[in-house]
C-alpha positions as CSV (number, residue, x, y, z in Angstrom):
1,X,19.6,8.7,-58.8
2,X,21.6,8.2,-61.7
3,X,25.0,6.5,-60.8
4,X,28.2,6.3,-63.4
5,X,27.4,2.8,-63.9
6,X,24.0,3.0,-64.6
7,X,24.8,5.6,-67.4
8,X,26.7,3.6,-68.5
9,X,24.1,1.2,-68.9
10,X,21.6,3.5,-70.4
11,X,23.4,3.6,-73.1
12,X,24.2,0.2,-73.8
13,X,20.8,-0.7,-73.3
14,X,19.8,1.9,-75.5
15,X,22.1,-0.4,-78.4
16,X,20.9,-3.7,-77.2
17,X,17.1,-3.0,-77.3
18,X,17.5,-1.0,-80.5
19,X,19.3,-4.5,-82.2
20,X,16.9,-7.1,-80.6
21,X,13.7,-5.3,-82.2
22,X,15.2,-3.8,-84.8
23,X,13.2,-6.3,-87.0
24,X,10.3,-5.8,-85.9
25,X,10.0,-2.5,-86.9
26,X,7.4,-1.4,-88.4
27,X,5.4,-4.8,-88.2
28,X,1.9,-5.2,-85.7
29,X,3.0,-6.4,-82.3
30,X,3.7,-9.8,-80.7
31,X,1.7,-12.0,-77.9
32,X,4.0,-13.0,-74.9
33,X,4.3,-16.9,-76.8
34,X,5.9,-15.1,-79.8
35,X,8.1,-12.7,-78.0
36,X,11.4,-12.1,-79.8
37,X,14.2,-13.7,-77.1
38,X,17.0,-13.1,-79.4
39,X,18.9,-11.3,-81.7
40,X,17.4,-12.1,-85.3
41,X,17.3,-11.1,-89.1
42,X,15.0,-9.5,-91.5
43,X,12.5,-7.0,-90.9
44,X,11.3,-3.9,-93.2
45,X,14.9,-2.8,-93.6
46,X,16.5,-6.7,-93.3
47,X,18.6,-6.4,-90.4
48,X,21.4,-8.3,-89.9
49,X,22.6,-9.7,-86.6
50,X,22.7,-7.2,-83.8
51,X,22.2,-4.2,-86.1
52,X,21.2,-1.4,-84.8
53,X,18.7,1.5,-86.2
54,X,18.9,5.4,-86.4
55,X,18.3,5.6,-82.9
56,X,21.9,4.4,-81.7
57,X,23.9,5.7,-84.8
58,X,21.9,9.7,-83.5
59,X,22.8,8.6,-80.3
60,X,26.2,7.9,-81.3
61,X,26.9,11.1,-83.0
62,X,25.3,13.2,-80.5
63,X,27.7,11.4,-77.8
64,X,30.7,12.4,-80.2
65,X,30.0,15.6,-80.3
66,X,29.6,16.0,-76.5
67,X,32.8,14.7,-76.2
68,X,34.9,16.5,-78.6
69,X,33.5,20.2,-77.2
70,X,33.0,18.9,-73.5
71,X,30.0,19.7,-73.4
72,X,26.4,20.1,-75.8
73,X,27.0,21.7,-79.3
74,X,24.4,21.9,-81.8
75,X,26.2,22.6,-85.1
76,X,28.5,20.0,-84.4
77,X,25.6,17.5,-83.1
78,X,23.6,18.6,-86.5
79,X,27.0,18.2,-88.8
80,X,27.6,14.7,-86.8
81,X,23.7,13.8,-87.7
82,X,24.6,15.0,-91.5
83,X,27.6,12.2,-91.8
84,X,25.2,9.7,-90.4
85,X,22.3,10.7,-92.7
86,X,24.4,11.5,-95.9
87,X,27.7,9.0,-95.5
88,X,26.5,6.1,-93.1
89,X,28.6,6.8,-90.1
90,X,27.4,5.7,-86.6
91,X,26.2,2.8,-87.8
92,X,27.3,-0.9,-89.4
93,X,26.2,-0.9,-92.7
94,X,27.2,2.0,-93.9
95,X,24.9,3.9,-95.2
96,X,21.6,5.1,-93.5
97,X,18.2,3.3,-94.1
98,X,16.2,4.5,-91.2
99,X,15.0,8.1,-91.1
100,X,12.1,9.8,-89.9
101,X,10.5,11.9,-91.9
102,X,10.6,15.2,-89.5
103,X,14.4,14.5,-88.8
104,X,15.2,14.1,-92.6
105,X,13.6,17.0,-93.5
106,X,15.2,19.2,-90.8
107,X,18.9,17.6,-91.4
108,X,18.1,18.9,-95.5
109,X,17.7,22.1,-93.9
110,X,20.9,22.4,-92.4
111,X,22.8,21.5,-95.4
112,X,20.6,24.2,-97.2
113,X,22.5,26.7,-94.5
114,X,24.7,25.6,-91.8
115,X,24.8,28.7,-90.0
116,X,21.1,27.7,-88.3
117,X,21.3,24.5,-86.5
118,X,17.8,24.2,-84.9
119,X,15.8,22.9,-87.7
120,X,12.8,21.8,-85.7
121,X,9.4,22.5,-87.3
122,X,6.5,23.9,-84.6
123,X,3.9,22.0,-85.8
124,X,2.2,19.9,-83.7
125,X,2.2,17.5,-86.7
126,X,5.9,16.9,-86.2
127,X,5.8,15.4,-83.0
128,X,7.4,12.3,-83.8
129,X,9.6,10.5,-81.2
130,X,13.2,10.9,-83.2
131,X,14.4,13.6,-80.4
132,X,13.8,11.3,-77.2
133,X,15.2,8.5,-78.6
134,X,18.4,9.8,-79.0
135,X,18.4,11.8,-75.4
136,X,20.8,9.3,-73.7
137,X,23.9,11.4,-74.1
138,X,23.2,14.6,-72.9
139,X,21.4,13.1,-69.8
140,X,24.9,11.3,-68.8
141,X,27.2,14.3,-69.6
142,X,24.8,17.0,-67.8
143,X,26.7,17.9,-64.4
144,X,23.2,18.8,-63.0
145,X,19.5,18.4,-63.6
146,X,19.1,21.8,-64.8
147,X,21.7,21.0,-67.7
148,X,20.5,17.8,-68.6
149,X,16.8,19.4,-69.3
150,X,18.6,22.1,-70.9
151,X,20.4,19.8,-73.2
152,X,17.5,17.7,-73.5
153,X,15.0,20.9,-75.0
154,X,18.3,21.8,-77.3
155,X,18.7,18.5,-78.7
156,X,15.4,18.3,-79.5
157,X,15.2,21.4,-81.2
158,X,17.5,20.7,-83.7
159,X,15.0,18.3,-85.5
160,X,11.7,18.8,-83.4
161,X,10.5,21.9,-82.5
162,X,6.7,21.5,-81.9
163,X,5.6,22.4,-78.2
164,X,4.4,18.1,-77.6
165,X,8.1,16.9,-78.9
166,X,9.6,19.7,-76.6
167,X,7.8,18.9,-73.4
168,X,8.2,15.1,-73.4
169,X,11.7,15.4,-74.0
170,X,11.7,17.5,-70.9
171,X,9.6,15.0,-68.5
172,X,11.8,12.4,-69.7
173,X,15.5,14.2,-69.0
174,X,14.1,15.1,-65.7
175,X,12.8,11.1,-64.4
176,X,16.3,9.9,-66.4
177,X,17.9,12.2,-64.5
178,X,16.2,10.5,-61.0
179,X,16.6,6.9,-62.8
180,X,12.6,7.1,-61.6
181,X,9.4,7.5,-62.7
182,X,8.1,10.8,-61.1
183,X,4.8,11.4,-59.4
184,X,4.3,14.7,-60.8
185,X,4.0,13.5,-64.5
186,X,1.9,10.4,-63.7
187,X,-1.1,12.0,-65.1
188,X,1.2,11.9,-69.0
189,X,1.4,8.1,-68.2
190,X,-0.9,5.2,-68.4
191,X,-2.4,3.4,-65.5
192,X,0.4,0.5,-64.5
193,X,-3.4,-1.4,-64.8
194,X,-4.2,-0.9,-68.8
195,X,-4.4,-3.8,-70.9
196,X,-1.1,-4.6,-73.0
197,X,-3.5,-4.1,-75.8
198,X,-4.0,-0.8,-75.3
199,X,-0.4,0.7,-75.1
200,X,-0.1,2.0,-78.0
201,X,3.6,2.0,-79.9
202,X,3.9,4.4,-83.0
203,X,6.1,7.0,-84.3
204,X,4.3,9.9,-81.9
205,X,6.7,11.0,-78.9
206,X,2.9,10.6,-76.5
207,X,2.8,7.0,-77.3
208,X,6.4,6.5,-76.9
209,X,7.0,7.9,-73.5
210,X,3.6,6.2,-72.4
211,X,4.7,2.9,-73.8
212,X,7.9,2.9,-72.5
213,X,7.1,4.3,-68.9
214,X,4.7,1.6,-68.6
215,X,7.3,-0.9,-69.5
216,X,9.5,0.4,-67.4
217,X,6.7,0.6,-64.2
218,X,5.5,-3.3,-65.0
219,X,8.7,-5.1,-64.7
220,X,11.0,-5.6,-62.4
221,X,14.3,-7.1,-64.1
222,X,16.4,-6.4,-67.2
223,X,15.5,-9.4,-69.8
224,X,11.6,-9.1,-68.9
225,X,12.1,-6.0,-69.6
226,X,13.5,-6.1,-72.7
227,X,11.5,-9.2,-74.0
228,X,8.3,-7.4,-73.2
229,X,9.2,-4.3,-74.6
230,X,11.1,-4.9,-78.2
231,X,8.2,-6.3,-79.6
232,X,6.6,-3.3,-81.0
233,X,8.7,-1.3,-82.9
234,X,9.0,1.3,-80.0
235,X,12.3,1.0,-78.3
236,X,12.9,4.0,-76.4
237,X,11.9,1.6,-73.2
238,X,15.3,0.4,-73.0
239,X,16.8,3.5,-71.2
240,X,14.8,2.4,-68.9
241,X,16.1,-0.7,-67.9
242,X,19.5,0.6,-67.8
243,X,18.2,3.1,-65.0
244,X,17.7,0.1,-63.1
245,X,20.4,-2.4,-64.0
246,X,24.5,-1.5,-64.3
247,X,26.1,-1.9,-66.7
248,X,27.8,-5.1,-65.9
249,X,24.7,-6.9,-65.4
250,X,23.9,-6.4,-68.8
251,X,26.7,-7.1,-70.4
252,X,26.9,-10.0,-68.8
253,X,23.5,-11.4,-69.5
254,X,23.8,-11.1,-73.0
255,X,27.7,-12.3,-73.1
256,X,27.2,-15.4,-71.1
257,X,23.4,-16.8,-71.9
């Protein structure tokens, strides 16, 4: 199950896995003998130093928002995405250089009319993985399973509304909320047996869950983890790792090494 400290870990591994391959976004994968071992520069958007990416700074203001209202609120979760999307807060430099395309579009929505938070479009054409990147936050404020699905569907409504974005986000609340892989959805996953080659590791919420569930089911520790799995531009995988490992043994692996 999912402990205090290990929530607390989700979300700092969320931060850490989102820095370390922050430059690789965007850019064809690595072999194991050119696996990314460090924080680095440069990249498509020229990252600096542990910089994180949109998928942090939503995180961020998603986990703000819970906070001040005790609890999920979409306008204030959408208004928090706005001042990360229009004034760079959330995130180090400032200013926001990493958007998808179906979030962007449903954040100019709401500041067309703030009364209607849930911006997501239905087609099955907008089923990019924006939503369950963010869903850290609501899974470690939910009281219960039932709320953090709950949360999990209204989060992801806000900027994602086709039926694919919807039910992934749910799967993935539910085995967060278990800190497992479940045997009911093994049949969304790949086989713990496919080639590396042929996890795929795009923008699509499909490919995301599969690539980071198998990530998460062909490792067994924290750095292998994350070496393996930040170097595709996918880094949703990291939530994983914090299921497994506290929080203090990943601060301090990447404090003291």
């Amino acid at each position: 199950m999912l402990t205090a400290n290990k929530a607390m870990g989700m979300l700092v591994g969320l931060s850490v896995g989102d820095a370390l391959g922050a430059p690789l976004e965007f850019t064809p994968s690595r072999e194991p003998k050119n696996y990314i071992t460090k924080y680095a520069t440069g990249g498509a958007h020229s990252m600096k130093i542990g910089e994180w990416t949109d998928d942090t700074a939503m995180a961020m203001a998603m986990a703000e928002a819970i906070i001040e209202h005790k609890g999920f609120n979409p306008h204030q979760t959408m208004s928090n995405f706005v001042e990360w999307y229009m004034h760079g807060k959330y995130i180090p430099r400032k200013v926001c250089f990493d958007i998808g395309q179906t979030t962007q579009r449903a954040l100019e929505a709401f500041i067309a009319n703030t009364t209607r938070p849930y911006q997501g479009q239905f087609s099955d054409k907008s089923s990019g993985n924006g939503a369950l990147m963010r869903i850290a936050p609501v899974i470690i404020a939910a009281p219960d399973k039932t709320t953090a699905i709950t949360w999990a569907t209204q989060q992801t409504l806000l900027t994602h509304g086709s039926n694919t974005a919807v039910r992934y986000s749910q799967m993935f609340a539910e085995e967060l909320w278990h800190a497992n892989a479940l045997e009911k959805y093994d049949m969304y996953r790949h086989d713990v047996s496919i080639a590396r080659k042929d996890v795929l590791s795009g923008g699509y919420v499909v490919e995301t869950y599969q690539c980071a569930m198998w990530a998460f089911q062909t490792t067994d520790n924290f750095v292998g983890l994350c070496y393996q799995g930040c170097q595709s531009w996918t880094r949703q995988r990291y939530l994983w790792c914090c299921c497994r490992y506290d929080s203090w043994c990943l601060l301090r692996h990447w404090w003291y090494t």
